[in-house]
C-alpha positions as CSV (number, residue, x, y, z in Angstrom):
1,X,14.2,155.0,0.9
2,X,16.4,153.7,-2.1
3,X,18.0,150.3,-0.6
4,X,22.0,150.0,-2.1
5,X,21.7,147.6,-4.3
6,X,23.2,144.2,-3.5
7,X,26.2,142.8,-5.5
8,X,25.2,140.1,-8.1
9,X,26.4,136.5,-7.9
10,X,29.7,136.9,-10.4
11,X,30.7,140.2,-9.1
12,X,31.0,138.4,-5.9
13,X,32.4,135.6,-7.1
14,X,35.0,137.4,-9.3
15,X,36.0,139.8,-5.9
16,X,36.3,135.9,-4.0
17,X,38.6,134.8,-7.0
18,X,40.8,137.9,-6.9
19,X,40.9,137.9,-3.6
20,X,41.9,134.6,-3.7
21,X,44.7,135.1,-6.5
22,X,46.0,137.6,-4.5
23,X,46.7,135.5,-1.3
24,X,47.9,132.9,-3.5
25,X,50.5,135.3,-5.5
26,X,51.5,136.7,-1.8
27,X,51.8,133.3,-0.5
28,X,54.2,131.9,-2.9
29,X,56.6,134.5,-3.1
30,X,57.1,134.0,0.5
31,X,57.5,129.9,-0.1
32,X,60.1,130.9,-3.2
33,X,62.3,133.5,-0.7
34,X,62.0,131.0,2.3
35,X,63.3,127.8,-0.1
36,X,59.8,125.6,-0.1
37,X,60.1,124.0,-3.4
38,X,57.1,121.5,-1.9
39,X,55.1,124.7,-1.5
40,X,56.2,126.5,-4.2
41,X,54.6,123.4,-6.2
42,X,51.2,123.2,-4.1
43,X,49.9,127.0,-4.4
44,X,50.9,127.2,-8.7
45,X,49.2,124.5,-9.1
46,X,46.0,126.8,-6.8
47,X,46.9,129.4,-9.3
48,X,46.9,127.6,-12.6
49,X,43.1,126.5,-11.3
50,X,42.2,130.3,-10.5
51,X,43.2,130.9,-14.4
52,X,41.7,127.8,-16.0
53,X,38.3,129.0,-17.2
54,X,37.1,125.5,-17.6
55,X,37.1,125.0,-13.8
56,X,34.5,126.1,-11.1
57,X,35.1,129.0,-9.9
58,X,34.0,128.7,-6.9
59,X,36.0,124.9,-6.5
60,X,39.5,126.5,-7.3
61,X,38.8,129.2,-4.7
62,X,38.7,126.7,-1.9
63,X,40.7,125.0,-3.0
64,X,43.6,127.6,-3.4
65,X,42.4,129.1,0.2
66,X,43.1,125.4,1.5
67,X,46.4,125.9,-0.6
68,X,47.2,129.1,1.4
69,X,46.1,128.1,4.6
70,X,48.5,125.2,4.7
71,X,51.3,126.9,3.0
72,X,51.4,129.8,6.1
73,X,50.8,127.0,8.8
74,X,53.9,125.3,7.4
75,X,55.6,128.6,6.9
76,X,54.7,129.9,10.4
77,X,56.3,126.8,12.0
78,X,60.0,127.6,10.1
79,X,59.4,131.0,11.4
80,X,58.9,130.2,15.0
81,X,61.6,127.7,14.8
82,X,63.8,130.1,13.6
83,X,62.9,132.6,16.1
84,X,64.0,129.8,18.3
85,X,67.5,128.7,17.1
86,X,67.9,132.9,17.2
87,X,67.3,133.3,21.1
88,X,69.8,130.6,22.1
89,X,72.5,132.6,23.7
90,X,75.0,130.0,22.7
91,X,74.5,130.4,18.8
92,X,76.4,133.0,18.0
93,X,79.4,131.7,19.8
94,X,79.1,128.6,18.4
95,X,78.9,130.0,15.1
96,X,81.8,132.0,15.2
97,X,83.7,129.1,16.2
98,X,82.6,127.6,13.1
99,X,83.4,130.4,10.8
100,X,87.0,130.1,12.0
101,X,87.5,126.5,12.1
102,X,86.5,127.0,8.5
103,X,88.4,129.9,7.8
104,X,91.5,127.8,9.1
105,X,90.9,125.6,7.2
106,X,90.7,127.3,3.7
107,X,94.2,129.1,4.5
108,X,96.1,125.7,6.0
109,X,95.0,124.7,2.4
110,X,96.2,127.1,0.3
111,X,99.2,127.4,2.2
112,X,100.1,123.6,1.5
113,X,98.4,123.6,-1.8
114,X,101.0,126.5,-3.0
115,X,103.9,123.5,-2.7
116,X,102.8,121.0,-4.4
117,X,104.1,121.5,-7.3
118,X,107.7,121.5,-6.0
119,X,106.6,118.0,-4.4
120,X,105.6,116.4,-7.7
121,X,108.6,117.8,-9.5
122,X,111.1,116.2,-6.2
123,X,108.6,113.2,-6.2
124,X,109.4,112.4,-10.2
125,X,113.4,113.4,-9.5
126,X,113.6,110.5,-7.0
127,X,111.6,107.7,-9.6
128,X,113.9,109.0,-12.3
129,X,116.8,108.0,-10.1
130,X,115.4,105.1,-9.5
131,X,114.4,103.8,-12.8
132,X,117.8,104.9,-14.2
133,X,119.6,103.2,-11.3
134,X,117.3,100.3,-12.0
135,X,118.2,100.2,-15.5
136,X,121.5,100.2,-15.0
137,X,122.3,97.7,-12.2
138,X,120.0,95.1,-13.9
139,X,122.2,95.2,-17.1
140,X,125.2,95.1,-15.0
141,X,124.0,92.0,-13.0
142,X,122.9,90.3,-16.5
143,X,126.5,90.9,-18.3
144,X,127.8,89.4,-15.1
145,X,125.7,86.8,-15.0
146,X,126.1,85.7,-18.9
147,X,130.0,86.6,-18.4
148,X,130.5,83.5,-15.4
149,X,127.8,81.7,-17.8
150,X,130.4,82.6,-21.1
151,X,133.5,81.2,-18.9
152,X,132.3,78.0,-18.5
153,X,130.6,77.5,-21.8
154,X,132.3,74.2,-23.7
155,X,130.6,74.0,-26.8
156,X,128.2,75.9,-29.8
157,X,125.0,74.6,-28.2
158,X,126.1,76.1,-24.6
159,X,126.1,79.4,-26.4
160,X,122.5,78.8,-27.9
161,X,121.1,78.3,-24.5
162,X,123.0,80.9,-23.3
163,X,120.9,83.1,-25.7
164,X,118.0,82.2,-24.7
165,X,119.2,82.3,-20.9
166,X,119.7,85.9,-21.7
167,X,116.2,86.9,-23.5
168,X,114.1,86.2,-20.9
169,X,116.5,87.4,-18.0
170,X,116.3,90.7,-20.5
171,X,112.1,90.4,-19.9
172,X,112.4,89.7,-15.7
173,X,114.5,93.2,-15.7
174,X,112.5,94.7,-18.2
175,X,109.3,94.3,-16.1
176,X,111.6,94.8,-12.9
177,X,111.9,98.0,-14.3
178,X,108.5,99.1,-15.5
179,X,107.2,98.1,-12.0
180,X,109.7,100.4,-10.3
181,X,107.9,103.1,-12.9
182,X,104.6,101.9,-11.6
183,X,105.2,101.8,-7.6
184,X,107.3,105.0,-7.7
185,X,104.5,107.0,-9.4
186,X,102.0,105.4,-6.9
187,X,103.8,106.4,-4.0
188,X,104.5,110.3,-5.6
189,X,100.2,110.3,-5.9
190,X,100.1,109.3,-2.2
191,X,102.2,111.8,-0.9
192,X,100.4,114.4,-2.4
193,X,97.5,113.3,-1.5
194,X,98.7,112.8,2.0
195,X,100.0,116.4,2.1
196,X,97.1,118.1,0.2
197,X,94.5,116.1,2.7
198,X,92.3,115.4,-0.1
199,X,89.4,112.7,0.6
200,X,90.0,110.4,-2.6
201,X,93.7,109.3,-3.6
202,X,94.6,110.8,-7.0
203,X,94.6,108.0,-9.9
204,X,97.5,107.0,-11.3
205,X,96.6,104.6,-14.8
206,X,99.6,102.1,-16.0
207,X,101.7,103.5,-18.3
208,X,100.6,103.0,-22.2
209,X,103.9,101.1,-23.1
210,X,105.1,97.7,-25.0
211,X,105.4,95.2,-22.0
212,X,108.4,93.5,-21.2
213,X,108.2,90.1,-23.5
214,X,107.3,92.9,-26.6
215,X,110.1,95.2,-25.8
216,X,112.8,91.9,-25.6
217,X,111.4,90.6,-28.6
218,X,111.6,94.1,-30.8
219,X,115.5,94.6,-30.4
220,X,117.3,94.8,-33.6
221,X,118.5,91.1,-34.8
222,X,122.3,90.4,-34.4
223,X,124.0,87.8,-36.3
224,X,123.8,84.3,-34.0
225,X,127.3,83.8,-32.0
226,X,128.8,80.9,-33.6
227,X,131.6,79.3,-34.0
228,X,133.4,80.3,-37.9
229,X,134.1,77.1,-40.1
230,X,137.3,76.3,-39.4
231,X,139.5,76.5,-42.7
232,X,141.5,73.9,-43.9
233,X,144.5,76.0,-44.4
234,X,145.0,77.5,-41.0
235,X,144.6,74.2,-39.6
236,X,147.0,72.7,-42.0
237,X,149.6,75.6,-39.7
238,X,148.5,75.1,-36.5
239,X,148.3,71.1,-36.4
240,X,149.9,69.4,-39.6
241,X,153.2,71.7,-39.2
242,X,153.5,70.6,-35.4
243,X,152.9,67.0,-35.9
244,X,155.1,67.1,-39.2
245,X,157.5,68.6,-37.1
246,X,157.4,66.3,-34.2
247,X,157.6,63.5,-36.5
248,X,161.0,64.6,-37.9
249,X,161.7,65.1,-34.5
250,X,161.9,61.6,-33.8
251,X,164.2,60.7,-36.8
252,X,166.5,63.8,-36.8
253,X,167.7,64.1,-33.0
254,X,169.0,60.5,-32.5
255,X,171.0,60.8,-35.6
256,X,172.3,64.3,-35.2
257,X,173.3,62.8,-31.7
258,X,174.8,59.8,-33.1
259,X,172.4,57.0,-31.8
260,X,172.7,54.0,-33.0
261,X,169.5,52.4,-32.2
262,X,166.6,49.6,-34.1
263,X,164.5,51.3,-36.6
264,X,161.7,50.6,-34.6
265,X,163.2,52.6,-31.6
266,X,163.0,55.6,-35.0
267,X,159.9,54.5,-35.3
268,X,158.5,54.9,-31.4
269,X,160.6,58.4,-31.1
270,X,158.8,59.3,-34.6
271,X,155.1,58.8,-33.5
272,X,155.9,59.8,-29.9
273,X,157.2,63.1,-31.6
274,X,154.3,63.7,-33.7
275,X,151.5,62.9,-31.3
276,X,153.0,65.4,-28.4
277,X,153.5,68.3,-31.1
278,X,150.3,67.8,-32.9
279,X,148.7,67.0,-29.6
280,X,149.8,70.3,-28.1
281,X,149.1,72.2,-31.2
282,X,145.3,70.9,-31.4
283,X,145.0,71.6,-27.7
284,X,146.2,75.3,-28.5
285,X,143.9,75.5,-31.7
286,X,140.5,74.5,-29.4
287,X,141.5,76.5,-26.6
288,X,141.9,79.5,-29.8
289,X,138.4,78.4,-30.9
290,X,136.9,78.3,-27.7
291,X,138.4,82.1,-26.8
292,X,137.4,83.0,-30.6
293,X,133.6,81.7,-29.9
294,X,133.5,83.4,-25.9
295,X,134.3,86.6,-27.6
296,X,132.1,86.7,-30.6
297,X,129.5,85.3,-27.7
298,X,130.6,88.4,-25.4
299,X,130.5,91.1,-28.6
300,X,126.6,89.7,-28.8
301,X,126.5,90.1,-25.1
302,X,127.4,93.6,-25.2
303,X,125.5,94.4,-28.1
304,X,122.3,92.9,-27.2
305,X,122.4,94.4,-23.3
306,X,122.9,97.7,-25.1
307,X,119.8,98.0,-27.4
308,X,117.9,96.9,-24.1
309,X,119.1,99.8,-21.9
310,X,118.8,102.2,-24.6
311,X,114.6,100.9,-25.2
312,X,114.0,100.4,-21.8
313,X,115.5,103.7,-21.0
314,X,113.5,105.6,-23.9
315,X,110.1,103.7,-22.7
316,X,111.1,104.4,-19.1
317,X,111.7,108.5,-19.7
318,X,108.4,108.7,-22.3
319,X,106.3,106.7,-19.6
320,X,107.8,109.3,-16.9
321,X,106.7,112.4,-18.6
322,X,103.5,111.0,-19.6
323,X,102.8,110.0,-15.5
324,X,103.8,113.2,-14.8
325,X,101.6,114.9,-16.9
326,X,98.5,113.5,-15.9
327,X,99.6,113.2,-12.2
328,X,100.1,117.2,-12.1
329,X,96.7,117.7,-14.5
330,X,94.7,115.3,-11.5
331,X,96.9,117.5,-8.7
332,X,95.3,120.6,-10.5
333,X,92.1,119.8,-10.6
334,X,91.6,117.8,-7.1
335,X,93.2,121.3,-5.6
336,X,90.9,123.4,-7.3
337,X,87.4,121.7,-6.5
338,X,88.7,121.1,-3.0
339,X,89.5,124.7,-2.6
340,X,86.2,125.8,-4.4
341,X,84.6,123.4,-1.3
342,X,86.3,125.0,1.8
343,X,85.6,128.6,0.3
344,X,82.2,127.6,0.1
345,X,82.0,126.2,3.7
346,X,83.9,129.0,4.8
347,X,81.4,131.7,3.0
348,X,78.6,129.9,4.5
349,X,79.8,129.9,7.9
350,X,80.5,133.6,7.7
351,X,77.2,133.8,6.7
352,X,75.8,132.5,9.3
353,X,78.3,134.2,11.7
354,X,77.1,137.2,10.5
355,X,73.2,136.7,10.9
356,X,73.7,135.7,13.9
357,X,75.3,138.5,15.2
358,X,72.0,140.5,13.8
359,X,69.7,138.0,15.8
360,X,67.9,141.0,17.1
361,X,67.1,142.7,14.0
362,X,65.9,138.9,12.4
363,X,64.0,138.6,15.3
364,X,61.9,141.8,14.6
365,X,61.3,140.4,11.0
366,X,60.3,137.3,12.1
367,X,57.7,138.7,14.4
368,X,56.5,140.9,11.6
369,X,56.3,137.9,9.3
370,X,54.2,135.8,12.0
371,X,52.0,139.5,12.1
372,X,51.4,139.2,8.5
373,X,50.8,135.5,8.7
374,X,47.9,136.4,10.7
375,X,46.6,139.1,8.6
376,X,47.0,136.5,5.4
377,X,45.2,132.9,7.4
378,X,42.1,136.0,8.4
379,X,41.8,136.6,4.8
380,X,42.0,133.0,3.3
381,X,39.7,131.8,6.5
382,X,37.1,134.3,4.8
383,X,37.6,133.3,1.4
384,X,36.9,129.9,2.8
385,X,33.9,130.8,5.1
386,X,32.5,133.8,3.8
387,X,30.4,136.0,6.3
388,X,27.0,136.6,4.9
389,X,26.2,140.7,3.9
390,X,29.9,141.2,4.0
391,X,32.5,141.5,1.3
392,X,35.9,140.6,1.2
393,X,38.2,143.4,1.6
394,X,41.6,143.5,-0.1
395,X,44.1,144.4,3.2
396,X,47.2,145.5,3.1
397,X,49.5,142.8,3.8
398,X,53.2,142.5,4.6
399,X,55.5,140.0,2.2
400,X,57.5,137.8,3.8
401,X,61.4,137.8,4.2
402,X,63.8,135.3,4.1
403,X,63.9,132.8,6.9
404,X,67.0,130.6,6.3
């Protein structure tokens, strides 16, 4: 009798490494559709040795049978715990629930989310009317400030501190004012934020603008409000021609009356004369000076309070849009990534709603996974312990689903 003849040492060999390749290829697609990045790691490194020619072959086939047979134990656990979460009868309930809460959700969003636009464009209305109200009841309350201050003023160097009285109550508005800007674009972020629901507040940055001091100090120079030199001339009218006139006073009324009285008496009635009419006309002339000073103090007044509003109210308005602008670009985007979220949530929760309502049919394909679990750990255990007289035979085995 002619005996078969028996297969050489590197045919079986090369069947144990094919064999082996095979379990490990079949293996790993099963850890990549069932998410096992740990896995996924483990059995290509088993393949990369099954290729390496510099290895032993026999050493890489245990070792990527060891490879396998870990990889299905850990596999056949997610599947049975799956199979587990699928036969509570309270899942799919529970589920549903779920994927409307989230559903809920999503459209309570985009229904608020389509308004707040109008919100930032009332919120911004409102710190307008503020700032400008601001801006203009601070200048008032200066003027009338510096206007009791101008009343009582007596001399030049009252109107010098007066000046500088006025520059830095300028500044304490001025930063009144850009604080107002500040707090009302603050509390415009929080409302939307409130509205929106959105985990983090929006950021609102200080406005890039000159501070207070800066913006004081950069109004246009005005000539300093002084007293004019007094000329010679005018005061020659207003005070030599009343005392000249008194003086003559004194001399020409008792004689055009017909008084005969001492020269000094003349003399008395002469000076007394002089002295009340030049007294009375120097008395008009520094009240005329003082008025002449108060108003060239009150034209710098005006002036001055008027290049502040009209800065301040440019810086104010440039600030606005500017806060505005990045406010609504920060509105924009926090809407869109937390809409992007709840449609996410929601898609997963109708996901899962949805398997769950197929729990029978995932319940046949897990039991045919765990079947060709089997089938796979019987191959691998041979590849590990090889029967003697007996090859390895390739079987026709099942690939695993998906077992999220």
């Amino acid at each position: 009798m002619n005996a078969h003849p028996r297969p050489g040492p590197d045919t079986a060999t090369s069947a144990a490494v094919a064999t082996a390749r095979d379990l490990v290829d079949l293996t790993l697609q099963g850890a990549e559709a069932n998410a096992r990045p740990d896995l996924v790691r483990r059995l290509t490194a088993a393949r990369d040795a099954l290729d390496a020619p510099a290895s032993p072959r026999s050493d890489a086939v245990r070792d990527a049978a060891k490879a396998v047979l870990h990889a299905l134990d850990t596999l056949e656990v997610d599947l049975r715990t799956r199979r587990a979460t699928l036969a509570d009868p309270s899942l799919a309930p529970r589920l549903r629930g779920e994927r409307d809460r989230a559903r809920d959700l999503l459209q309570q969003f985009q229904a608020r989310a389509s308004t707040w636009g109008q919100v930032l464009a009332e919120g911004f209305a409102a710190v307008s009317s503020d700032v400008d109200y601001g801006l203009l009841n601070g200048i008032r309350t200066v003027v009338a400030e510096a206007e009791e201050a101008i009343a009582g003023a007596r001399s030049a160097r009252s109107a010098d501190r007066l000046d500088q009285w006025l520059t830095e109550r300028l500044i304490a508005e001025a930063a009144a004012v850009q604080r107002l800007l500040r707090d009302g674009a603050r509390a415009v972020a929080a409302r939307l934020a409130a509205q929106l629901e959105l985990p983090d507040a929006l950021p609102v940055r200080a406005p890039s603008a000159r501070t207070a001091a800066e913006l004081v100090a950069g109004l246009p120079a005005r000539p300093p409000a002084t007293t004019a030199p007094s000329r010679a001339a005018a005061r020659l009218l207003t005070v030599g021609m009343p005392t000249y006139g008194g003086l003559l006073m004194g001399v020409v009324v008792p004689r055009f009356l017909g008084l005969a009285l001492p020269a000094w008496v003349f003399l008395v009635c002469s000076v007394a004369g002089a002295l009340t009419m030049g007294g009375a006309a120097w008395t008009v002339e520094r009240h005329q000076q003082r008025e002449a000073r108060r108003t060239r103090v009150r034209a710098t007044l005006r002036t001055r309070s008027d290049d502040w509003h009209l800065a301040l109210g440019k810086q104010a308005r440039d600030a606005l849009r500017g806060l505005q602008q990045e406010l609504r670009d920060a509105t924009a985007a926090a809407v869109g990534r937390r809409a992007e979220l709840l449609d996410h949530q929601y898609r997963a929760a109708r996901a899962a709603a949805d398997a769950a309502e197929q729990a029978g049919v995932a319940m046949g394909e897990i039991a045919a996974d765990l079947d060709s679990i089997r089938q796979m750990r019987a191959r691998a255990r041979g590849v590990l312990l090889p029967t003697p007289r007996r090859e390895l035979a390739a079987a026709e085995t099942r690939l695993l689903r998906v077992i999220r």
